[in-house]
C-alpha positions as CSV (number, residue, x, y, z in Angstrom):
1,X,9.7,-1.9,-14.7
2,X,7.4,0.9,-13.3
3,X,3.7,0.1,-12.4
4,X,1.2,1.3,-14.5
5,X,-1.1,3.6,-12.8
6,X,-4.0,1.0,-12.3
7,X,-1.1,-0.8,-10.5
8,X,-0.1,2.2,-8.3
9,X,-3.4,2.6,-6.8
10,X,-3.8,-1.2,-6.2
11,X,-3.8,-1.9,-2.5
12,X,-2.7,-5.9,-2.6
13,X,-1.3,-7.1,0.7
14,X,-2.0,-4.1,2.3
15,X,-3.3,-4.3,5.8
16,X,-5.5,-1.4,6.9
17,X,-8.2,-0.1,9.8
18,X,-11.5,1.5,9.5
19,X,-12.8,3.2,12.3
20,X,-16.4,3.8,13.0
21,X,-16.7,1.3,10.2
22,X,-20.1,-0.6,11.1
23,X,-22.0,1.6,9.5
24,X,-22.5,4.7,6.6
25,X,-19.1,6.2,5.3
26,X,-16.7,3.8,7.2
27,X,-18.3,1.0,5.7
28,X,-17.9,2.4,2.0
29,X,-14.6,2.9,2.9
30,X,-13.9,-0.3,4.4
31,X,-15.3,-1.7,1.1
32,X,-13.2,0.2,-1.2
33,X,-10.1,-0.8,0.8
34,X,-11.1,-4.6,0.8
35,X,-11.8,-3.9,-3.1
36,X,-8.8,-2.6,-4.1
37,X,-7.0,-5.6,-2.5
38,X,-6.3,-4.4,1.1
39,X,-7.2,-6.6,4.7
40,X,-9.3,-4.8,7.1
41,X,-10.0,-4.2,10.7
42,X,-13.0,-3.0,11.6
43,X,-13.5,-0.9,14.3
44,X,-16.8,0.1,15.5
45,X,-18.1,1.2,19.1
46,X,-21.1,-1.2,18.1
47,X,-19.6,-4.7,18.3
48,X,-22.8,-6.3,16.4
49,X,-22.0,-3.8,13.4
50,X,-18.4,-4.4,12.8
51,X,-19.3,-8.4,13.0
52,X,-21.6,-8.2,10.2
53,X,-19.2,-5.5,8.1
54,X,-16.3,-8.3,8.8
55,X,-18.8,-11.0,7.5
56,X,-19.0,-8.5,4.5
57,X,-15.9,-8.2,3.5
58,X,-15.1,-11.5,3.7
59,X,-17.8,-12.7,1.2
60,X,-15.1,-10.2,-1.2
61,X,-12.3,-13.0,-0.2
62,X,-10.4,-10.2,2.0
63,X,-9.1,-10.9,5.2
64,X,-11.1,-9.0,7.8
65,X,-11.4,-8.7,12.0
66,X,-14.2,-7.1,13.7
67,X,-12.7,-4.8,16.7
68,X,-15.1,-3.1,19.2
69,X,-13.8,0.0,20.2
70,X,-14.3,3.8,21.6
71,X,-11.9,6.0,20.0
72,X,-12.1,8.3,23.0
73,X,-10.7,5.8,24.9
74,X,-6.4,5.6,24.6
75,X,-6.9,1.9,26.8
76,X,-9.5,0.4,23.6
77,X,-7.2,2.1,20.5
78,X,-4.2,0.1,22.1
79,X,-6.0,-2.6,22.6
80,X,-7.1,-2.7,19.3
81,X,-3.7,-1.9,17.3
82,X,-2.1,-4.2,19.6
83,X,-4.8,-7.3,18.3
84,X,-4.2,-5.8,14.6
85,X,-0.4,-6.8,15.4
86,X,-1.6,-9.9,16.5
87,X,-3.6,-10.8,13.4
88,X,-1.6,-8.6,10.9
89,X,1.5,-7.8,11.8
90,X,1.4,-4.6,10.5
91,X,-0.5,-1.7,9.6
92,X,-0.3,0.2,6.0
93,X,-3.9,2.0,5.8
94,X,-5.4,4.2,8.8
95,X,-8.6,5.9,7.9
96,X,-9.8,7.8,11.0
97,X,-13.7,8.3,10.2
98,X,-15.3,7.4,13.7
99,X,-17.0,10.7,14.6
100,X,-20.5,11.9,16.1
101,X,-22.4,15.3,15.4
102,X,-24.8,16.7,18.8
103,X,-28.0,17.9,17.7
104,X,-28.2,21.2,15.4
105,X,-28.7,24.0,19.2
106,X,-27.4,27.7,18.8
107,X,-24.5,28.4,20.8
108,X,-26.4,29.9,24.1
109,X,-28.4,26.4,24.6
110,X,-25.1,24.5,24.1
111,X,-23.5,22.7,27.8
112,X,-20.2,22.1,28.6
113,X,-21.4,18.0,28.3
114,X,-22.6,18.5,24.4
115,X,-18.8,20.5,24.6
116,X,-17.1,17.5,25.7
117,X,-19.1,15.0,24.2
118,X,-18.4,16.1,20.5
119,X,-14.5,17.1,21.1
120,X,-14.0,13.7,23.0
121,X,-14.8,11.9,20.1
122,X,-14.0,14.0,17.1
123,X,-10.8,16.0,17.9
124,X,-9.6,13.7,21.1
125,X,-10.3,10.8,19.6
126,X,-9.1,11.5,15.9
127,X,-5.6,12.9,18.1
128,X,-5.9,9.1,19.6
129,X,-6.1,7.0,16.4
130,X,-3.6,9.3,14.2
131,X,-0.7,9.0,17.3
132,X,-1.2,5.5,17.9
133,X,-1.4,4.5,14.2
134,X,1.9,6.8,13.4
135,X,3.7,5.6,16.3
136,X,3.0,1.7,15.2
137,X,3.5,2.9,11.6
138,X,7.2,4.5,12.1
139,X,9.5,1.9,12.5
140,X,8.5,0.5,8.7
141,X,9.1,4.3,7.4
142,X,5.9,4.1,5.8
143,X,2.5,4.5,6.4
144,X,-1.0,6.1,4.9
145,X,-3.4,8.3,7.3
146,X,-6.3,9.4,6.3
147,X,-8.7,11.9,8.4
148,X,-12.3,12.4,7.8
149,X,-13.4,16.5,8.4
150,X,-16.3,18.0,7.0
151,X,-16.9,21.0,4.8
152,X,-18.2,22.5,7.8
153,X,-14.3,22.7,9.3
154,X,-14.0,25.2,6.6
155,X,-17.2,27.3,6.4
156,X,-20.1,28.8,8.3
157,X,-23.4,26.1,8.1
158,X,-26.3,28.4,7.5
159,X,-27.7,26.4,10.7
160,X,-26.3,26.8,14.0
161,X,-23.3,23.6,14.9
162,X,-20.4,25.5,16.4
163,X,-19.6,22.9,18.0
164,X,-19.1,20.0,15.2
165,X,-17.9,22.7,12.6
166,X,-15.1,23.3,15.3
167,X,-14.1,20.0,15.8
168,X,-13.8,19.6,12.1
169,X,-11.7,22.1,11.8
170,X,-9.9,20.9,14.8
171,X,-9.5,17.9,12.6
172,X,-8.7,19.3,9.7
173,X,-5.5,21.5,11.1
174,X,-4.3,19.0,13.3
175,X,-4.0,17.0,9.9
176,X,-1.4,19.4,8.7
177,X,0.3,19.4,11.9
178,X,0.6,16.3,11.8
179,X,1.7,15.6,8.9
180,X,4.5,17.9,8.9
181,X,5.9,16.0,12.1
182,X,5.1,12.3,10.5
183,X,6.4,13.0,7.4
184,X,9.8,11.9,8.3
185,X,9.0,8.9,9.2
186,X,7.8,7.9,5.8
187,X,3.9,8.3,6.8
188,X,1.4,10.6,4.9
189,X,-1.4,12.2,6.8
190,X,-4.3,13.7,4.6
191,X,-7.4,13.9,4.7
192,X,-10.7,14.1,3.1
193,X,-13.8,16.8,3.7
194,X,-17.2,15.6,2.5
195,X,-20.4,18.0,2.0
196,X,-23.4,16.3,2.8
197,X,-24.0,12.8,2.0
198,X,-27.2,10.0,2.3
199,X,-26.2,8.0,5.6
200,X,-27.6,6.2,8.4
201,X,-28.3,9.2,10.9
202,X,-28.1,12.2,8.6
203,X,-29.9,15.5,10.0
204,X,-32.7,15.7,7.4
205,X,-32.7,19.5,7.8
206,X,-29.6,19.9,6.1
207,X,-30.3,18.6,2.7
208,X,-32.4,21.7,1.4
209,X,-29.8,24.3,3.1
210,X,-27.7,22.2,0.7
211,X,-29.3,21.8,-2.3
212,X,-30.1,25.3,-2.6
213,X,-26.7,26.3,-3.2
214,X,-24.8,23.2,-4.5
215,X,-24.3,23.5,-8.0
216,X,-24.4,19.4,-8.5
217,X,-28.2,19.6,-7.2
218,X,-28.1,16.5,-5.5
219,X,-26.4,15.1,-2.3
220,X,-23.6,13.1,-1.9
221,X,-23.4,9.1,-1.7
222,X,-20.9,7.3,0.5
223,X,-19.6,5.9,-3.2
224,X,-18.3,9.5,-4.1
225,X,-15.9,9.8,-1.5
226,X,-14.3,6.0,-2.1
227,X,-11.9,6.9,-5.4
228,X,-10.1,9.2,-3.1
229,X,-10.0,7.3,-0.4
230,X,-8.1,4.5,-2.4
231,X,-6.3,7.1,-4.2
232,X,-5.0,8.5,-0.4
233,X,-4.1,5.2,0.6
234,X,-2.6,4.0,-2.1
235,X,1.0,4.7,-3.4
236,X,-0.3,7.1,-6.4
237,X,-0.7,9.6,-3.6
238,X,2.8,9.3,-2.4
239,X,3.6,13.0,-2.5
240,X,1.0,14.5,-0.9
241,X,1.4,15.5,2.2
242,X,-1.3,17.7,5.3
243,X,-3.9,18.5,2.4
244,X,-7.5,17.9,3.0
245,X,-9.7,17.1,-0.3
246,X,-13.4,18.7,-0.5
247,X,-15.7,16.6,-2.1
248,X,-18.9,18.5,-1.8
249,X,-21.0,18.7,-5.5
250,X,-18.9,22.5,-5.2
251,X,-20.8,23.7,-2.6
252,X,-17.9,25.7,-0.8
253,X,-17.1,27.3,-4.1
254,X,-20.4,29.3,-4.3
């Protein structure tokens, strides 16, 4: 008999990773995943976070680990899908959402370190994750990626961040390059571009550039973005494949 669609977008069994998970969006996500029946990993370059996230979702009766790791670092992702082997033995759900954004600087007062800093972790270290993860994912023929960009990958912020808008876009392409080359392995790469939403370490300045033209008139939460998460990781989702959703109160459409 054929699931229901309730059933399709239930995660039961599941076993799934969260990076940059301690905190803010990853832990929504991390949440939603444990919610909708999934075990999760937590990764987080904050040990202490990802320890009290674990506690978290295990007061929801989900299986969870707490993994400490720096996603520009290839020697920690191993390390940490090979312990998700260990306490899993698989892995369904990626969501790649570890990222950092440099202070808002025009271009001219930008230095090759605030360069490297931001790509290391955003477009390096999203390339990490999604290769290790698809690579691990392969031999099962099936497998859910999901990428965390930004609406700034796709337009021009009134402010001055060349440098994280790139890397969002970086993110944002590679997801459809990626997922054109995954695909035949049985693994779907999407992704999913927030506007600007209330967490820990939001740039205040940003909120009245954005109210002033989002038709919604408010900001985002974290608990906006978690219906599409679920429905990306789930098997409702099944045939989509490389396409980013943009949940931003319609900014970009004005």
């Amino acid at each position: 008999m054929n699931k229901n669609v309730i059933e399709r977008f239930r995660l039961d069994g599941k076993k799934a990773l969260v990076t940059g998970a301690g905190r803010g969006l990853g832990r929504a996500f991390a949440y939603a995943l444990a919610e909708a029946g999934a075990d999760i990993a937590i990764i987080d370059i904050i040990a202490d976070n990802a320890e009290k996230v674990r506690e978290e979702i295990r007061a929801k009766n989900r299986k969870a680990i707490a993994l400490k790791a720096d996603i520009s670092s290839k020697d920690d992702i191993d390390r940490a899908l090979a312990r998700i082997d260990e306490e899993f033995g698989a892995l369904d759900i990626a969501v790649n959402n570890a990222g950092i954004a440099i202070p808002i600087r025009e271009a001219g007062k930008l230095t090759l370190d605030d360069w490297q800093k931001q790509m290391d972790v955003n477009l390096k270290g999203t390339f990490l994750c999604i290769q290790a993860e698809a690579e691990y994912m392969a031999p099962r023929k099936y497998g859910k990626i999901i990428n965390i960009g930004s609406i700034c990958g796709h337009i021009v912020w009134p402010d001055p961040q060349s440098l994280y808008s790139t890397s969002k876009a970086g993110i944002i392409h590679m997801t459809k390059c990626l997922a054109a080359e995954y695909i035949k392995h049985g693994i779907r790469i999407n992704s999913i571009s927030p506007g600007v939403t209330r967490i820990d370490g939001l740039f205040e300045e940003v909120i009245p550039i954005y109210l002033k033209t989002a038709p919604a008139d408010r900001i985002g939460e974290p608990e906006d973005l978690q219906g599409a998460l679920v429905y990306l990781a789930s098997e409702a989702s099944d045939f989509m494949v490389g396409q980013d959703l943009v949940i931003d109160g319609g900014y970009t459409i004005m």
